[in-house]
C-alpha atoms as an extended CHARMM CRD file, in Angstrom:
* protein
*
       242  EXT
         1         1  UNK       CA             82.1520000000       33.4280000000      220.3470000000  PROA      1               0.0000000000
         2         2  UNK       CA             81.7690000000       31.3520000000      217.0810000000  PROA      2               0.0000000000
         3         3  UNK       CA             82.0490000000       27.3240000000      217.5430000000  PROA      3               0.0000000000
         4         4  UNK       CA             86.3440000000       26.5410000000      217.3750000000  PROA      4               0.0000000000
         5         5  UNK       CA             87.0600000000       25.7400000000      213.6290000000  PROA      5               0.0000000000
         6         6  UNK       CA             87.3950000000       22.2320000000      211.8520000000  PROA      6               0.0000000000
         7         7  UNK       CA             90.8960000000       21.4640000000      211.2990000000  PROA      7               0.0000000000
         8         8  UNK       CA             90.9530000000       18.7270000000      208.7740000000  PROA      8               0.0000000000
         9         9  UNK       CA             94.5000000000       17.0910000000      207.7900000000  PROA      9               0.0000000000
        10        10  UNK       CA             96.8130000000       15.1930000000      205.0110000000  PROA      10              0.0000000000
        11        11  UNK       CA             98.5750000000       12.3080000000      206.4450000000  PROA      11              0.0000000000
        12        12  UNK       CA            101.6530000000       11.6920000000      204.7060000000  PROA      12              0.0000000000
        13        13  UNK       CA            104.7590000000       14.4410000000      205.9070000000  PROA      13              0.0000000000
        14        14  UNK       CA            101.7610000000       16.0660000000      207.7630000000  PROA      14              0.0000000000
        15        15  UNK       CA            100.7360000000       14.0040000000      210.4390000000  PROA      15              0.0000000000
        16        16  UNK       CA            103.7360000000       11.4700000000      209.7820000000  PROA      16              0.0000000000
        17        17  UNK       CA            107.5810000000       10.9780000000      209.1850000000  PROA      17              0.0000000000
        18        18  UNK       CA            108.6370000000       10.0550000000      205.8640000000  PROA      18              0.0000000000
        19        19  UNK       CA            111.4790000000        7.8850000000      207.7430000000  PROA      19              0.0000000000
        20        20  UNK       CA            110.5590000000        5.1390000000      205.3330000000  PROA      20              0.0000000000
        21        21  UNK       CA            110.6360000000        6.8590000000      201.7260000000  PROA      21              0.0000000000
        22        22  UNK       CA            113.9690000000        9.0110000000      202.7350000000  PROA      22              0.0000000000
        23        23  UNK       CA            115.6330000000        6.0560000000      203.5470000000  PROA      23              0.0000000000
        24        24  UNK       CA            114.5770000000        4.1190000000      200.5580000000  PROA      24              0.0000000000
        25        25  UNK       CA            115.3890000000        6.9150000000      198.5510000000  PROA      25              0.0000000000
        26        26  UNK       CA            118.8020000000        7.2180000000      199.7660000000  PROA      26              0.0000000000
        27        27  UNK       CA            119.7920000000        3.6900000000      199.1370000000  PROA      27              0.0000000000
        28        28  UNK       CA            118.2810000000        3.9040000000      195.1980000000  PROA      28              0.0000000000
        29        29  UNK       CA            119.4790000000        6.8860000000      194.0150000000  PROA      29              0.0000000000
        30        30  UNK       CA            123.4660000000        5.5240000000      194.7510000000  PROA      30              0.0000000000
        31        31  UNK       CA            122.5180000000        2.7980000000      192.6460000000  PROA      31              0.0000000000
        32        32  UNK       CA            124.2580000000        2.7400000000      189.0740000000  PROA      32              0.0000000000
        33        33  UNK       CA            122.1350000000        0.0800000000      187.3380000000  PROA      33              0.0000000000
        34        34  UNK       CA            119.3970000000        3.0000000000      186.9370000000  PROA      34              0.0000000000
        35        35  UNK       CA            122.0670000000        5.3780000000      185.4000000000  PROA      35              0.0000000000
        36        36  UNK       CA            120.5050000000        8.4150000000      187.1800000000  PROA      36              0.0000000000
        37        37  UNK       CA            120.7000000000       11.4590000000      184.9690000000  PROA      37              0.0000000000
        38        38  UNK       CA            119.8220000000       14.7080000000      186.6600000000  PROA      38              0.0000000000
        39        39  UNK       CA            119.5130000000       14.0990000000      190.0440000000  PROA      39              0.0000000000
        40        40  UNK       CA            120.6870000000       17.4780000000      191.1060000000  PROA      40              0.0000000000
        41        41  UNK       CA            117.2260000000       18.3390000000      190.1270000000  PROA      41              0.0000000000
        42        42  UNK       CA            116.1300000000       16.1820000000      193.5040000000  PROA      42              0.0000000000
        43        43  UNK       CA            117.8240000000       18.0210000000      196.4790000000  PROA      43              0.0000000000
        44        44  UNK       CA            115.9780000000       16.7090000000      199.0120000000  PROA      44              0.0000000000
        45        45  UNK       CA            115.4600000000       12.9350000000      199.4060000000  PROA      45              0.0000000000
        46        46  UNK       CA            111.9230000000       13.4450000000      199.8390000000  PROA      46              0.0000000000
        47        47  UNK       CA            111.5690000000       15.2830000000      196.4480000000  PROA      47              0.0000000000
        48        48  UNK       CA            113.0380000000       12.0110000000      195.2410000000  PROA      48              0.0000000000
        49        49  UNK       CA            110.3250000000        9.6790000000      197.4380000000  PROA      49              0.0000000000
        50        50  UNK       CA            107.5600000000       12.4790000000      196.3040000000  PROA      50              0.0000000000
        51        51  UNK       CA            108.0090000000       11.5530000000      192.6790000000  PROA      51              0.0000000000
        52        52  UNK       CA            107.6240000000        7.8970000000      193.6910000000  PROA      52              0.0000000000
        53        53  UNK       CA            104.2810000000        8.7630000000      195.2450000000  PROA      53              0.0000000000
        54        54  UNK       CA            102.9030000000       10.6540000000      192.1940000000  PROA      54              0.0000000000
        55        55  UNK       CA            103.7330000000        7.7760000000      190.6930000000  PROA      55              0.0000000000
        56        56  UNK       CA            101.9250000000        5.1970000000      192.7910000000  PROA      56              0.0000000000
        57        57  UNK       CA             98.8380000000        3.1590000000      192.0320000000  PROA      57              0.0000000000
        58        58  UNK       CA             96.6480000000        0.4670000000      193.1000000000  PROA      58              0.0000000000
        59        59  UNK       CA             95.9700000000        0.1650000000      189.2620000000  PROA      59              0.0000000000
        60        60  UNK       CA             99.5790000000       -1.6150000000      187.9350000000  PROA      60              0.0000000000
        61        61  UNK       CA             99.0390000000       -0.3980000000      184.4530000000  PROA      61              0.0000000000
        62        62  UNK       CA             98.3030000000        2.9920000000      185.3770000000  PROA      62              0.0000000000
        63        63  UNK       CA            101.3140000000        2.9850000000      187.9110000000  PROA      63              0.0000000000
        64        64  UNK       CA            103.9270000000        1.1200000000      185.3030000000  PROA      64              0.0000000000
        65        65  UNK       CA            102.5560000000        3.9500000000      182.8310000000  PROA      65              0.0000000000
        66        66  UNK       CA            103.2130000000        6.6670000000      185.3920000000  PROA      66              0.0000000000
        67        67  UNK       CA            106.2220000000        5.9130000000      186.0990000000  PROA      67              0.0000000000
        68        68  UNK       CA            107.5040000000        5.8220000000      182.5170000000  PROA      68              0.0000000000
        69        69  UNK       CA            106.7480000000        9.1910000000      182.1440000000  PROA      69              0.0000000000
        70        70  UNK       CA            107.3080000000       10.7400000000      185.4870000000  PROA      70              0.0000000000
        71        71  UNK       CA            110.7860000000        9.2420000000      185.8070000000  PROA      71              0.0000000000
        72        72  UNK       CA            111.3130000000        9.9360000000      181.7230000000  PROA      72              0.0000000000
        73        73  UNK       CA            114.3250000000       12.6800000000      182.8410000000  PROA      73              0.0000000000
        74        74  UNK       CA            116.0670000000       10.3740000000      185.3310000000  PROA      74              0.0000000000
        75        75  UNK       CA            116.5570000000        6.7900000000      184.5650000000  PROA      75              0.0000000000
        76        76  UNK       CA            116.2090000000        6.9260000000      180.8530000000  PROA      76              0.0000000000
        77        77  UNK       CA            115.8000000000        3.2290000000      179.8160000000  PROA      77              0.0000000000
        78        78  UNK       CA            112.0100000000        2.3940000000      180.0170000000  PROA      78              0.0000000000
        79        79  UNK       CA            112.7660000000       -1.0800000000      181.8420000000  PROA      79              0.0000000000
        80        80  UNK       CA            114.7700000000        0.1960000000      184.0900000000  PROA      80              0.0000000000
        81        81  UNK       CA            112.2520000000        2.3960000000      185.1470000000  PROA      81              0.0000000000
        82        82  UNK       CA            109.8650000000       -0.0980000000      185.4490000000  PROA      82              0.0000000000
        83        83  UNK       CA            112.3570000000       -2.2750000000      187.5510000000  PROA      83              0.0000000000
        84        84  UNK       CA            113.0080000000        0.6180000000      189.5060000000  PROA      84              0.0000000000
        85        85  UNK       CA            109.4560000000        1.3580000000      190.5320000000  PROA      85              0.0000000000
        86        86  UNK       CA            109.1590000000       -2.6450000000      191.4370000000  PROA      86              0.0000000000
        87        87  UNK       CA            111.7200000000       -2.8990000000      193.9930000000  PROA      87              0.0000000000
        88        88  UNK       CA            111.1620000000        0.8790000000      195.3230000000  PROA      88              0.0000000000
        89        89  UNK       CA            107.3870000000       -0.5210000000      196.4720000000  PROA      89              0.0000000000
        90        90  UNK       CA            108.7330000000       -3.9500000000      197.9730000000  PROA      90              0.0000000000
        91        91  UNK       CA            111.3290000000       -2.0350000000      200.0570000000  PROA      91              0.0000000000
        92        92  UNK       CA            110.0530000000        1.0200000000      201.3760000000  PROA      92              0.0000000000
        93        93  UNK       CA            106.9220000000       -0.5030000000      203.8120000000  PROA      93              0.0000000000
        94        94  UNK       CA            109.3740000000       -3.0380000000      205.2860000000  PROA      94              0.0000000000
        95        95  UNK       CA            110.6720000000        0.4410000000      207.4040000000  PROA      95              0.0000000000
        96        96  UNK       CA            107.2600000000        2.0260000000      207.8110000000  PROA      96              0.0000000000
        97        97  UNK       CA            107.4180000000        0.6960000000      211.5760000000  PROA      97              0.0000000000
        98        98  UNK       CA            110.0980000000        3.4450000000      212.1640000000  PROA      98              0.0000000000
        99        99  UNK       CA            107.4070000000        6.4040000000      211.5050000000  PROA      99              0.0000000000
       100       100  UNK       CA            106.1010000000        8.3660000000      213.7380000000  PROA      100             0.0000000000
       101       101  UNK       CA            103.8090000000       11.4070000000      214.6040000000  PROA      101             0.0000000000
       102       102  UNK       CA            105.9240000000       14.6910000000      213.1570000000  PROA      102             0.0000000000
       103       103  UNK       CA            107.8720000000       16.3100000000      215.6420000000  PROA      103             0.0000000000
       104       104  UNK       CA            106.1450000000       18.9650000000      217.8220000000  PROA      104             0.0000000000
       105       105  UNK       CA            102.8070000000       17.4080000000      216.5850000000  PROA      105             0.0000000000
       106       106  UNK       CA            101.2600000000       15.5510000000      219.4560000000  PROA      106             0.0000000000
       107       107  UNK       CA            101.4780000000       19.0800000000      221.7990000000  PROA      107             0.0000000000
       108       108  UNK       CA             99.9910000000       20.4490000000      219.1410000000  PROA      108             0.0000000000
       109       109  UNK       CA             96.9220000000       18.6470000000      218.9250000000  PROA      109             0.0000000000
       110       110  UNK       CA             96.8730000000       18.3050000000      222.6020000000  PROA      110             0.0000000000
       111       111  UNK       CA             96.5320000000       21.9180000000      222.4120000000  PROA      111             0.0000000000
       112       112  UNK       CA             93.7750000000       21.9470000000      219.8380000000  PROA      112             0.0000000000
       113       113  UNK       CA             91.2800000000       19.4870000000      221.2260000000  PROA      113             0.0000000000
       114       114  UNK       CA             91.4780000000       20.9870000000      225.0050000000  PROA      114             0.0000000000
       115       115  UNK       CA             90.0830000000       24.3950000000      223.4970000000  PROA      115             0.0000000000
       116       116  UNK       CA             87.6960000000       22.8390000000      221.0420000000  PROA      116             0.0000000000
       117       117  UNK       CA             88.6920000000       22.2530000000      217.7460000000  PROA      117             0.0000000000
       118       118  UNK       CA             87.3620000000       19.2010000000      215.2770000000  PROA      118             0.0000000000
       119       119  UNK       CA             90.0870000000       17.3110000000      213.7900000000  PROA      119             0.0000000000
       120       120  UNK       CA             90.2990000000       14.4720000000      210.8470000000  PROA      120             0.0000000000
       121       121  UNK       CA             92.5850000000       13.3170000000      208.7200000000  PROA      121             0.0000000000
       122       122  UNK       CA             91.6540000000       13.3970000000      204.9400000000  PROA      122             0.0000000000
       123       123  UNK       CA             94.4460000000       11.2880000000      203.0720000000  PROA      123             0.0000000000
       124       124  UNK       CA             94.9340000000       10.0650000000      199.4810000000  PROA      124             0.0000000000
       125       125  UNK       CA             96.7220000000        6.4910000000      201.1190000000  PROA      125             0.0000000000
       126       126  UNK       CA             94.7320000000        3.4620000000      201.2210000000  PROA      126             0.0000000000
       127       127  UNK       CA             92.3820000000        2.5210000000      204.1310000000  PROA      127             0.0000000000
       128       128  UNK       CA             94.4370000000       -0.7690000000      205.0930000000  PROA      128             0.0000000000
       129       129  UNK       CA             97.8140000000        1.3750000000      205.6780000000  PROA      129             0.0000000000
       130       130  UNK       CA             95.6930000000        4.4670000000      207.5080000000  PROA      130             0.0000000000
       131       131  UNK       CA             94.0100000000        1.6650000000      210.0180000000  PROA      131             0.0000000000
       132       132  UNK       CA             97.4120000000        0.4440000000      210.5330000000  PROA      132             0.0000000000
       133       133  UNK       CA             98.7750000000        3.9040000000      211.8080000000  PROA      133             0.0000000000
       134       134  UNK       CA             95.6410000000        4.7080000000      213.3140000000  PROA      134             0.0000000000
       135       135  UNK       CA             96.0360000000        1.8400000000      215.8000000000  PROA      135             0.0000000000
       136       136  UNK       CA             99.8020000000        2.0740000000      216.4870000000  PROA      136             0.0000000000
       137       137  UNK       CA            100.1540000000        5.8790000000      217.0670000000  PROA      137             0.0000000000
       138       138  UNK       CA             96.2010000000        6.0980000000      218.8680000000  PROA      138             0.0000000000
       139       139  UNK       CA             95.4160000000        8.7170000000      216.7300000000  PROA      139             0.0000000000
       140       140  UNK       CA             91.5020000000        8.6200000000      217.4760000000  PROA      140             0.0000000000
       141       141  UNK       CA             92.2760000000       10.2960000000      220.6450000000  PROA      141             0.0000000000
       142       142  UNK       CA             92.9900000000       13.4490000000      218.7450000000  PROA      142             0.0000000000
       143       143  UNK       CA             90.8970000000       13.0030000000      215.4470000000  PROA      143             0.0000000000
       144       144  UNK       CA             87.0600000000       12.3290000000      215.1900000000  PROA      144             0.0000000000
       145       145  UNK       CA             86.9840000000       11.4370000000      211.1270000000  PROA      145             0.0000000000
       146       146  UNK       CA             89.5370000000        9.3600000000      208.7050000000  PROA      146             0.0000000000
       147       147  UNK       CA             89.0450000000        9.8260000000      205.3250000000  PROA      147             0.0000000000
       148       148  UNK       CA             91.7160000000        7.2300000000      202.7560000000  PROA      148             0.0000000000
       149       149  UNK       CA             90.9580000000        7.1940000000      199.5340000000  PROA      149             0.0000000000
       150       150  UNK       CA             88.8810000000        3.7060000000      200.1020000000  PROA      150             0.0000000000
       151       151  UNK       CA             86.1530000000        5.7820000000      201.8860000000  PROA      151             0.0000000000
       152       152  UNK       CA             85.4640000000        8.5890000000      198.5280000000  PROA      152             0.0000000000
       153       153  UNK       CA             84.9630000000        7.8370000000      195.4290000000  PROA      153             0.0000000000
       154       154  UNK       CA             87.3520000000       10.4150000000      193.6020000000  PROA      154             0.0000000000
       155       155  UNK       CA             90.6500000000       11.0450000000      195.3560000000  PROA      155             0.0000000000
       156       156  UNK       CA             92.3300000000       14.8120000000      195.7030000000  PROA      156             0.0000000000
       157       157  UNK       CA             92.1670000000       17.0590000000      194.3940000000  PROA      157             0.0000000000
       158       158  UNK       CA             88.6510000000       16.3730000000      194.1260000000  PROA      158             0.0000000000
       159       159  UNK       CA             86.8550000000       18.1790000000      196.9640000000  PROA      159             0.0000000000
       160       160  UNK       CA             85.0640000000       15.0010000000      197.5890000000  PROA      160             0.0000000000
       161       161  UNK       CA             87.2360000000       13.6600000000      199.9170000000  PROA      161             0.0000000000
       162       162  UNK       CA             86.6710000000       16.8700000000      202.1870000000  PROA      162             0.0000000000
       163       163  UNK       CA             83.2720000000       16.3350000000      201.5500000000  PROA      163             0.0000000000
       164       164  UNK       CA             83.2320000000       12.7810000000      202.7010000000  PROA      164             0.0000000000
       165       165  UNK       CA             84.5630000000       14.2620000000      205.8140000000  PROA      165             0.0000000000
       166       166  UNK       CA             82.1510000000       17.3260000000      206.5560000000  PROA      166             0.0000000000
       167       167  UNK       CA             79.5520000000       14.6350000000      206.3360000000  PROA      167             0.0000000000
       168       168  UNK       CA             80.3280000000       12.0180000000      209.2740000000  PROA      168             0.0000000000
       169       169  UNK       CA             81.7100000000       15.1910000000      211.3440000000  PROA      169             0.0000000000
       170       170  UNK       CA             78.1900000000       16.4300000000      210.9550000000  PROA      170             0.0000000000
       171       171  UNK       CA             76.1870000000       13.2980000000      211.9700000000  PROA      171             0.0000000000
       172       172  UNK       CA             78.4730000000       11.8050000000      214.5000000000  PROA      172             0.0000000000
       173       173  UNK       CA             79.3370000000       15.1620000000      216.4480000000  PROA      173             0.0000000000
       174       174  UNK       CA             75.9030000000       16.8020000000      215.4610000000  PROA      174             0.0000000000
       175       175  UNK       CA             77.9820000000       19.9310000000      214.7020000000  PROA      175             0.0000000000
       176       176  UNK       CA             77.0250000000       23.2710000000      211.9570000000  PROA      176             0.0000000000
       177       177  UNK       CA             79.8000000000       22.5370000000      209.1370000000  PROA      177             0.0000000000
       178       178  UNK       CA             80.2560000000       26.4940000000      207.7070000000  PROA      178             0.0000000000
       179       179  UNK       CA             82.8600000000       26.7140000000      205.3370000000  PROA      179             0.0000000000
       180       180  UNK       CA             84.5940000000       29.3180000000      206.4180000000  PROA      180             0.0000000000
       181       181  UNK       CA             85.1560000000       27.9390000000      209.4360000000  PROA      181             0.0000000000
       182       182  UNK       CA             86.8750000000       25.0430000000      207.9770000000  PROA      182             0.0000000000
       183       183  UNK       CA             90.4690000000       24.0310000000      207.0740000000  PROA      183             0.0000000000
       184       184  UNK       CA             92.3960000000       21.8940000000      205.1070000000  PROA      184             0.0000000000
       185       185  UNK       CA             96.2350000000       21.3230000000      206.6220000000  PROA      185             0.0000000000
       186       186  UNK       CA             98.3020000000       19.5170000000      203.2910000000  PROA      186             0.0000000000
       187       187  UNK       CA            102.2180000000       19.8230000000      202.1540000000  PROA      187             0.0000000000
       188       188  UNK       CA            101.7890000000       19.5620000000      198.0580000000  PROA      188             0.0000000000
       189       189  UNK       CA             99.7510000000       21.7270000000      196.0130000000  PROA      189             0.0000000000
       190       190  UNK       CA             97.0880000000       19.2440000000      195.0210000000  PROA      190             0.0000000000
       191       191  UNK       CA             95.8380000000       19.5440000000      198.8010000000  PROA      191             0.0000000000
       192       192  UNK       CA             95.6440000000       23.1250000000      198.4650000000  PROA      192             0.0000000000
       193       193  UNK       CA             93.9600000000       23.0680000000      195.4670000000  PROA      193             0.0000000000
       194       194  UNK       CA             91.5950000000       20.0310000000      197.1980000000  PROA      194             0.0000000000
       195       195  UNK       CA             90.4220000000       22.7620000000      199.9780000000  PROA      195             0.0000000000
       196       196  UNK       CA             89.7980000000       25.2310000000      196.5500000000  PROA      196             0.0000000000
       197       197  UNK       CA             87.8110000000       22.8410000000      195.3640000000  PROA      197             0.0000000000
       198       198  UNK       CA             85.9530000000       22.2640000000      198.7330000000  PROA      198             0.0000000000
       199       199  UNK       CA             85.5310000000       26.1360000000      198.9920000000  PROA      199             0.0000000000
       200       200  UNK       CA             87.0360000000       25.4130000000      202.6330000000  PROA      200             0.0000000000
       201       201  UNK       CA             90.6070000000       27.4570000000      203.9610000000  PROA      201             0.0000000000
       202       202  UNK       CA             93.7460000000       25.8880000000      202.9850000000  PROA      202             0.0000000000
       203       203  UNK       CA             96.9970000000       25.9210000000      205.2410000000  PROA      203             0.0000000000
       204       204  UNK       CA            100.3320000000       25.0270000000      203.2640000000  PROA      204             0.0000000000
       205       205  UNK       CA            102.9210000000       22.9940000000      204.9490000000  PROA      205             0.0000000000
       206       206  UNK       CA            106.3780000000       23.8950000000      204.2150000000  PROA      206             0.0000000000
       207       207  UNK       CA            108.2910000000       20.7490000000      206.0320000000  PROA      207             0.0000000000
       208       208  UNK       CA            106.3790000000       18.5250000000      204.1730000000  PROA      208             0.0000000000
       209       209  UNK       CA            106.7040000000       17.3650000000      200.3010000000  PROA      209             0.0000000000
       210       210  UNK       CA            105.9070000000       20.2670000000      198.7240000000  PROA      210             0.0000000000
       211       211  UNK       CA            108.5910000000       22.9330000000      197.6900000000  PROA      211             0.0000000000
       212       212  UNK       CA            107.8000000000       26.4850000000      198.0720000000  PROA      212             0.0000000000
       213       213  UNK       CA            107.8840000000       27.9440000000      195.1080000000  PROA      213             0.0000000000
       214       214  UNK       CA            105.1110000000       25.1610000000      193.8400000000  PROA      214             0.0000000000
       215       215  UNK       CA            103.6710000000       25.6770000000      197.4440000000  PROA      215             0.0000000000
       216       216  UNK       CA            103.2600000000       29.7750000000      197.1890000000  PROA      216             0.0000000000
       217       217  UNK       CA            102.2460000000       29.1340000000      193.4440000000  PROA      217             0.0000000000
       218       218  UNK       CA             98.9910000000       27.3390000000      194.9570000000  PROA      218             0.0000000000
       219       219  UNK       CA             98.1680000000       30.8290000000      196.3980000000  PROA      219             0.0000000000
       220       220  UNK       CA             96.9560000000       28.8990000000      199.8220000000  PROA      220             0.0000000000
       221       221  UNK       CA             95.1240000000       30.7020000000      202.7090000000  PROA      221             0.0000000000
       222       222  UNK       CA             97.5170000000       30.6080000000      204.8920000000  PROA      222             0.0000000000
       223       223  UNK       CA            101.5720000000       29.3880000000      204.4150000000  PROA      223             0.0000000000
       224       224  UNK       CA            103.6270000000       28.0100000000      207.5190000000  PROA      224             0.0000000000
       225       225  UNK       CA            106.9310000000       26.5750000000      207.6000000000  PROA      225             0.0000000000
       226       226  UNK       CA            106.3600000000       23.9780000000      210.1010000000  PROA      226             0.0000000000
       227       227  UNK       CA            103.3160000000       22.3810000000      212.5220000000  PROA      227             0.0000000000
       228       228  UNK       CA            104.2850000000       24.3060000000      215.0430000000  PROA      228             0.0000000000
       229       229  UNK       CA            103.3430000000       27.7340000000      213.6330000000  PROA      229             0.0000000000
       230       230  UNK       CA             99.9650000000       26.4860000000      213.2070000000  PROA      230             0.0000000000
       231       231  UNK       CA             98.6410000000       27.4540000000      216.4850000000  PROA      231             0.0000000000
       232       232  UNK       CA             99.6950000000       31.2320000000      215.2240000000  PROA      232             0.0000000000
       233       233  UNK       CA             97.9120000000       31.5450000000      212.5800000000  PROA      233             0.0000000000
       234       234  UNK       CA             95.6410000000       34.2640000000      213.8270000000  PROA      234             0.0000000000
       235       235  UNK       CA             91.8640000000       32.3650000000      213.3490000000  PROA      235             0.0000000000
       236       236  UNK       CA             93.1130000000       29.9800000000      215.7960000000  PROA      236             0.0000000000
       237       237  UNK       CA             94.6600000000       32.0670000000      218.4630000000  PROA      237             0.0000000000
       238       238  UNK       CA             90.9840000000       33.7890000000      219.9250000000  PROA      238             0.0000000000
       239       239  UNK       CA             90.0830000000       29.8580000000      221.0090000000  PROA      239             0.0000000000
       240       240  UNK       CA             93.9350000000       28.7840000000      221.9100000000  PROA      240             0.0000000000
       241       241  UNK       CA             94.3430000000       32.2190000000      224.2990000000  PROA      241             0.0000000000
       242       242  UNK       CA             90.1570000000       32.3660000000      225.4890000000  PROA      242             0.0000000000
């Protein structure tokens, strides 16, 4: 039998809660100062904390200009926006204490590395924040790589992120990295079209970020609807069931 696959993962609504951004979110969209327009367009509170994050950026001008136009059909004043996208970032990481592995994850990984399998995390959040939930939740004693976007030089959905990742798993395991052996667990489409890029298998999350239409759109390897179904997905069951 072939070695057990590399399972490489996103962090945030993969390996995480999003405790912090739906909670946020629920406070800031009942306030009136922003005069919200078309909010039935944001079902879910975490559609409403994903636009946040497409928004974010260590770079202030090119966050202030992001949000501008990626709140443009919901808070229509320019300023407001602005103020908006201010007090959103001050608020939210006071609660990111309250996260914590997604449910049904840990026995899932459990599961994984007794038969085998090579994990890492490949995330587009900043080093500093990754350390800090790499200590608290011990997640080195499931993954061997972490990959923020402090440790590549272009973030997804570059494939050199993945890249980055193949690399140290190579040296520091002294493992054969074949491609289609690999794959890349995200919940938005610009993961799936990160493990494209790669030319590695992609696994779409469906109780992450992403919708499903956008998520189906990405035309990923393989779809799930949560975690737990990953340890179905056929490739994997030879090494779970050996």
């Amino acid at each position: 039998m072939s070695s057990p696959p590399i399972i490489l993962f996103d962090f945030d609504g993969v390996i995480i809660t999003q405790k912090s951004l739906e909670y946020t979110a629920s406070i800031f969209r009942k306030k009136k100062f922003y005069q919200w327009k078309n909010l039935k367009n944001l079902k879910r509170l975490i559609d409403f904390a994903r636009l946040f994050e497409e928004s974010d950026s260590e770079n202030r001008i090119e966050a202030f200009l992001k949000i501008i136009k990626i709140f443009k059909h919901y808070i229509p004043s320019p300023w407001r926006r602005i103020l908006f996208f201010i007090k959103f970032r001050r608020f939210y990481p006071k609660y990111e204490k309250y996260e914590t592995l997604k449910p049904d994850l840990e026995e899932i990984l459990k599961q994984l590395k007794s038969c085998g399998f090579h994990l890492g995390i490949v995330s587009n959040t900043s080093g500093k924040r990754l350390s800090i939930f790499r200590n608290r939740l011990n997640l080195d004693t499931y993954f061997s790589v972490f990959i923020s976007r402090d440790d590549t030089h272009a973030r997804k959905p570059s494939p050199y992120p993945i890249f980055d990742a193949l690399i140290i798993l190579k040296k520091k395991l002294k493992i054969s990295v074949k491609r289609n052996n690999i794959y890349y667990v995200g919940d938005l489409p610009h993961d799936i079209e990160c493990a494209k890029n790669a030319g590695v298998n992609s696994i779409a999350l469906l109780s992450g970020h992403g919708t499903r239409k956008a998520l189906e759109k990405s035309n990923p390897t393989h779809l799930i609807k949560d975690i737990k179904n990953l340890i179905e997905i056929k490739d994997f069951k030879k090494y779970l069931l050996n």
